[in-house]
C-alpha positions as CSV (number, residue, x, y, z in Angstrom):
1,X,60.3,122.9,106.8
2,X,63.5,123.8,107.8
3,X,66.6,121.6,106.5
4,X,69.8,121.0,108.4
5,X,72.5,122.6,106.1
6,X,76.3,120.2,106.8
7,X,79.5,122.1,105.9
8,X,80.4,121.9,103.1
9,X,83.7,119.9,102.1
10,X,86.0,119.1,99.0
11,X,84.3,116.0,98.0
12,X,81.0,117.0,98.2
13,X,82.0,120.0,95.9
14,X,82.7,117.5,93.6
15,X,80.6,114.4,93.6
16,X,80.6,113.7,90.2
17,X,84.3,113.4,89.9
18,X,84.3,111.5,93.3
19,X,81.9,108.9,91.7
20,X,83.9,109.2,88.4
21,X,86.8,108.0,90.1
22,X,85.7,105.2,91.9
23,X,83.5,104.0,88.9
24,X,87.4,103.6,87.1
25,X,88.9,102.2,90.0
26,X,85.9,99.5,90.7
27,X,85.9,98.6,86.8
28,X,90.1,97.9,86.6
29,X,90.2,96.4,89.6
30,X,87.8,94.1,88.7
31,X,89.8,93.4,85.7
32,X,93.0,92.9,87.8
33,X,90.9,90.2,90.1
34,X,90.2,88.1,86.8
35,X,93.2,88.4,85.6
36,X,95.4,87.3,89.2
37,X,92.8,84.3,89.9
38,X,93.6,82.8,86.5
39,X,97.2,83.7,87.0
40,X,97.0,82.2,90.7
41,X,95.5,79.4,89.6
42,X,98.0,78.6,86.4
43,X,101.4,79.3,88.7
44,X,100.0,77.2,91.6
45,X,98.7,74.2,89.6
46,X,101.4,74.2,86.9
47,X,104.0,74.4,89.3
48,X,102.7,71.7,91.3
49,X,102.4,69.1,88.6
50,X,105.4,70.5,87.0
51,X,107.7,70.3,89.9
52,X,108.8,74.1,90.7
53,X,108.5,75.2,93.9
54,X,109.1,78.9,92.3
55,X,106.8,78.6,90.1
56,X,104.6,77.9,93.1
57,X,105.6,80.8,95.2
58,X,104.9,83.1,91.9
59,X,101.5,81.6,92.4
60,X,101.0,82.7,95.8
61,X,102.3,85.9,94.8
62,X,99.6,86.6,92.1
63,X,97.4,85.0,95.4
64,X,98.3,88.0,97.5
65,X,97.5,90.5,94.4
66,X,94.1,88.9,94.1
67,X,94.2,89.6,97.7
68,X,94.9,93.2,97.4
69,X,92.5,93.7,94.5
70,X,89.4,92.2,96.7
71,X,90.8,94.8,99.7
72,X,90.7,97.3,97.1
73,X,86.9,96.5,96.1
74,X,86.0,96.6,99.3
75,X,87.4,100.3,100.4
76,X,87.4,102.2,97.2
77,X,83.4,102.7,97.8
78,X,83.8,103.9,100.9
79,X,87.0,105.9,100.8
80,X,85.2,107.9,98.3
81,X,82.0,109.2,100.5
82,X,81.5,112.4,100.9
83,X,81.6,114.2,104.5
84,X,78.9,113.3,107.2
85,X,77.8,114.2,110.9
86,X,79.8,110.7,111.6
87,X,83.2,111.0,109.7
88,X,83.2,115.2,109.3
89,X,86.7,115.3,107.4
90,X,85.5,112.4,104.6
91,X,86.2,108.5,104.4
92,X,89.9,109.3,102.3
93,X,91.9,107.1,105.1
94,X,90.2,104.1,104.5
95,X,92.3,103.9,101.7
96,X,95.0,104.6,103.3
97,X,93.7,101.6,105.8
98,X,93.3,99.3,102.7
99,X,97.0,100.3,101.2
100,X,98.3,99.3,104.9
101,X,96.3,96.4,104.7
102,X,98.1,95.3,101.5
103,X,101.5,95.9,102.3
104,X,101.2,94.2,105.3
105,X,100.1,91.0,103.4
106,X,102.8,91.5,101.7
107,X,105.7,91.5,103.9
108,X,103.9,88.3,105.5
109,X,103.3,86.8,102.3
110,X,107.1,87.5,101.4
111,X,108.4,86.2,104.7
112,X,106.6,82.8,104.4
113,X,108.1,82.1,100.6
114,X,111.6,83.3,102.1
115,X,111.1,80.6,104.8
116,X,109.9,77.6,102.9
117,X,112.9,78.5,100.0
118,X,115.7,78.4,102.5
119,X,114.0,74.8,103.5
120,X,114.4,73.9,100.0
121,X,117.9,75.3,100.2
122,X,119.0,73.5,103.2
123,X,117.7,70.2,102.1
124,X,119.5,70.5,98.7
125,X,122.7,71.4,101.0
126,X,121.8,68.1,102.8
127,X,122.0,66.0,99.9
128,X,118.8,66.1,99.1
129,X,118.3,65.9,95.2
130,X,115.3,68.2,93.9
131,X,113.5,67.3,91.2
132,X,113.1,68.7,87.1
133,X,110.9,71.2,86.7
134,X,108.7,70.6,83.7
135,X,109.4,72.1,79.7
136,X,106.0,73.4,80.0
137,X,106.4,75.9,83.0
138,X,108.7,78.0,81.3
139,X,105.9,79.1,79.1
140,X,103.5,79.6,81.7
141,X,106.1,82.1,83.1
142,X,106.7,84.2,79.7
143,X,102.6,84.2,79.9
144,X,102.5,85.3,83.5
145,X,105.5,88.1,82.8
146,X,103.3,89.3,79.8
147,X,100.4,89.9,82.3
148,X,101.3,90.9,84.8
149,X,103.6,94.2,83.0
150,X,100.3,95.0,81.2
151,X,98.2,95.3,84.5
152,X,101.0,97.2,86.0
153,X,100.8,99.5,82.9
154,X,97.0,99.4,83.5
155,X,96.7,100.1,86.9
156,X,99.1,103.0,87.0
157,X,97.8,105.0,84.3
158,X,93.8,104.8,85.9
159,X,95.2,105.3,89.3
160,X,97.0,109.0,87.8
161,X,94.2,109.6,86.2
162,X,91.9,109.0,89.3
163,X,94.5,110.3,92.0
164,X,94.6,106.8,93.8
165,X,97.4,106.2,95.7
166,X,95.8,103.1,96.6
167,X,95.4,101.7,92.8
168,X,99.3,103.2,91.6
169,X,100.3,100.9,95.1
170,X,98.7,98.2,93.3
171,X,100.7,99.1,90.1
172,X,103.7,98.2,91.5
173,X,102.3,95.3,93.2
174,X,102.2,93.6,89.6
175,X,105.2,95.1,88.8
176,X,107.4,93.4,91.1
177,X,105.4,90.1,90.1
178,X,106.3,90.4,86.5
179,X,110.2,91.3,88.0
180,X,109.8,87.9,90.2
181,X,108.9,86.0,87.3
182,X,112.3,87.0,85.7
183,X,113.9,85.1,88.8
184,X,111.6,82.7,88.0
185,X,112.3,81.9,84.5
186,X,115.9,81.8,85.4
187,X,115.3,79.2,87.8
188,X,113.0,76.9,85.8
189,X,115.1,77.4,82.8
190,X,118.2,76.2,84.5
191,X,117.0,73.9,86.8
192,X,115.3,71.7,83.2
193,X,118.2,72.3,80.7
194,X,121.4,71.9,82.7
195,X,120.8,69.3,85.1
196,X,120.4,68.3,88.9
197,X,123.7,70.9,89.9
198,X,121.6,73.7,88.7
199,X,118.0,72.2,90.4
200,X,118.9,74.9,93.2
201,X,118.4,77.6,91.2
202,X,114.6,76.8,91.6
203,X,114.1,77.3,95.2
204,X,116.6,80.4,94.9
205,X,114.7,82.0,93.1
206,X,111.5,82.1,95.1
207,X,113.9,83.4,97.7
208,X,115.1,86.2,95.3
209,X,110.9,86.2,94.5
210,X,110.3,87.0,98.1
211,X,113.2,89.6,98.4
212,X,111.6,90.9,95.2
213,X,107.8,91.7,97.4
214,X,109.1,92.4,100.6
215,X,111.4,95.7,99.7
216,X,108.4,97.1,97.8
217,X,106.0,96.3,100.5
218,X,107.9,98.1,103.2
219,X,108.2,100.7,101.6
220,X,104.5,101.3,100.4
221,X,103.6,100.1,104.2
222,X,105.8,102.8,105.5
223,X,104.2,106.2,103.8
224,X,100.7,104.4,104.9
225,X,101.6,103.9,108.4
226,X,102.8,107.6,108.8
227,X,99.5,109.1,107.7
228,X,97.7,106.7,109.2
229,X,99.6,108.2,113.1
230,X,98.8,111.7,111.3
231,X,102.2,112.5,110.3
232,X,102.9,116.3,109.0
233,X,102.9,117.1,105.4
234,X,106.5,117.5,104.0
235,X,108.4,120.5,104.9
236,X,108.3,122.0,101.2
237,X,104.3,121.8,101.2
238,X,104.2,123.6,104.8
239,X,106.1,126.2,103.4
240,X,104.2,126.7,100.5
241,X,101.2,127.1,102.6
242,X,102.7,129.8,104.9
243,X,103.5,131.7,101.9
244,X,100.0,131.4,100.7
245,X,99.0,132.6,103.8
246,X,101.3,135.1,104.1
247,X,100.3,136.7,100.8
248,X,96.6,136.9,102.3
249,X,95.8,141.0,102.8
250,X,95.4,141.6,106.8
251,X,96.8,138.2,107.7
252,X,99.2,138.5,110.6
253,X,101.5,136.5,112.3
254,X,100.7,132.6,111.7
255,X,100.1,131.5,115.2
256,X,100.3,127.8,114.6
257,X,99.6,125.4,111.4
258,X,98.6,121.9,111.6
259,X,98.9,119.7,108.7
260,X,98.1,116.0,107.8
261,X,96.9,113.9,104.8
262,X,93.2,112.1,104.8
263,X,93.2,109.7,101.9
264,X,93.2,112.2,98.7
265,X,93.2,115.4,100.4
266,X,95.3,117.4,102.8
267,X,94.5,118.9,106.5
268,X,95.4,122.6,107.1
269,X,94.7,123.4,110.6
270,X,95.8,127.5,111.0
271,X,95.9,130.1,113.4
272,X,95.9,133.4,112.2
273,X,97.0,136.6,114.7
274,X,94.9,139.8,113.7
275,X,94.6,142.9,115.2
276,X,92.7,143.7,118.3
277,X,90.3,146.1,116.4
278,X,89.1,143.9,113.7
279,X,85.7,143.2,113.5
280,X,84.1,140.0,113.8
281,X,82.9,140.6,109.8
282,X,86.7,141.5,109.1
283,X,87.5,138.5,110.8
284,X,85.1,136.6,108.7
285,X,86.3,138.2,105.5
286,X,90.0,137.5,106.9
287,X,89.1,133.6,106.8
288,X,87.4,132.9,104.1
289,X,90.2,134.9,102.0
290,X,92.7,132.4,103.7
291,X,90.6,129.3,102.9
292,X,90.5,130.3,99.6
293,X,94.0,131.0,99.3
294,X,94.6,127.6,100.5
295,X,92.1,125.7,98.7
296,X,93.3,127.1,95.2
297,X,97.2,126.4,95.9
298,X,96.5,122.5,97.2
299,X,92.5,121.9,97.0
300,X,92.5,120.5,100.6
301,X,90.3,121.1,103.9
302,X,91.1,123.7,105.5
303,X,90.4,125.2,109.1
304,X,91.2,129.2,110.2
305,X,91.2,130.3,113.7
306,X,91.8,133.6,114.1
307,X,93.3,135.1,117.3
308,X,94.4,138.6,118.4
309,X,97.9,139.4,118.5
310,X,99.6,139.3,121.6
311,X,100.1,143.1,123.0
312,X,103.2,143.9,125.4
């Protein structure tokens, strides 16, 4: 019985590091989701019952990492398929779609604590007195700091040693909530020890919290967006692949060159001018040479047309 043979493709030649690295991603980010729902849960309550709004918006900031960590558990098994009939250059952009998905969250998440702060802010400016945030929340923030710099230590060595942009994203989405926390701690600290003229400080800081995840976001949503609208490859890797080319024996003049990023890989779409007299087994030997060349200098996908060159 005859068996349908599919082209092959970069992650089928290498399913077992394919499953490798989405075994490592599944297992920390598993570990990041029990570590944010405890956080989330802490922040939120203990803010609540201890009167800091900032506290509270540091709680909905480890919300929106859980968030990301459940987007990330939902993509990672698919972004790591290999190539099929249905998707013939690989599942690699849903992770970019999940790394768009988070940032997104994030700049909406940011822009809601930014709103509800300046409330705070206006009411304080009205007269309004706020209240003391409790001894006992300043603890739960040196906790929270403490965590959150070890998942961001975590998460961005297993994302280099995976090659997840997606999970090194994430990285620096715990990052910026251990930073927040230090505007955090500022606020609670002065808002208990020196008295109602320093109760601002609280809701200040979740403004300087939000300021602290919306700059990150946009600029993580940015890079995802662009290859998402299949954006070129920067100019330097371009050029690098034009040399490769170039240094091919019997490659001609490099009629056009398409490039683009699909999740973990790169796109090299290339036309190649040869000779009129080449034969159709030259011109076969002619492109697999330049796939190779390719493939060894960025380990991508690559496509060669090859076309005569123009006569005059």
């Amino acid at each position: 019985m005859n068996r349908q043979i599919k082209p092959k493709s970069l992650s089928q030649a290498l399913p077992d590091e394919s499953r490798e690295s989405a075994r490592v991603i599944r297992r920390v980010v598993r570990i990041g989701c029990a570590v944010n729902a405890f956080l989330m849960l802490l922040k939120i309550v203990a803010g609540k019952l201890g009167h800091s709004d900032a506290l509270v918006a540091d709680g909905f900031h480890s919300l929106n990492d859980l968030a990301a960590d459940i987007i990330m558990l939902l993509f990672v098994g698919i972004s790591y398929r290999a190539a099929d009939s249905r998707y013939s250059y690989g599942y690699g952009k849903f992770e970019t779609f999940s790394s768009f998905m988070i940032s997104a969250f994030l700049v909406a998440v940011s822009c809601m604590i930014g709103f509800e702060a300046v409330e705070y802010i206006a009411g304080y400016a009205r007269g309004e007195e706020l209240p003391q945030p409790d001894i006992w929340t300043f603890v739960v923030v040196l906790l929270a700091m403490a965590c959150k710099e070890g998942l961001y230590r975590f998460y961005s060595r297993a994302g280099r040693r995976a090659g997840s942009k997606a999970l090194i994203a994430n990285a620096w989405h715990h990052r910026s909530d251990a930073l927040a926390s230090v505007a955090t701690l500022v606020g609670v600290t002065f808002s208990h020890f020196f008295g109602p003229a320093f109760r601002i400080l609280d809701p200040v800081a979740s403004l300087v919290i939000a300021v602290f995840i919306f700059v990150p976001a946009l600029r993580l949503l940015r890079p995802a967006f662009a290859e998402l609208m299949e954006r070129a490859l920067p100019a330097g890797d371009v050029e690098k692949a034009r040399e490769a080319v170039s240094a091919v024996a019997g490659a001609g003049k490099i009629t056009w060159m398409r490039t683009r990023r699909i999740g973990h890989h790169l796109v090299f779409d290339i036309g190649v001018a040869v000779p009129p007299g080449m034969t159709v087994a030259e011109c076969g030997g002619l492109k697999a040479d330049v796939t190779k060349a390719l493939k060894e200098t960025f380990c991508s996908h690559v496509i060669v047309t090859v076309c005569p060159e123009p006569t005059e």
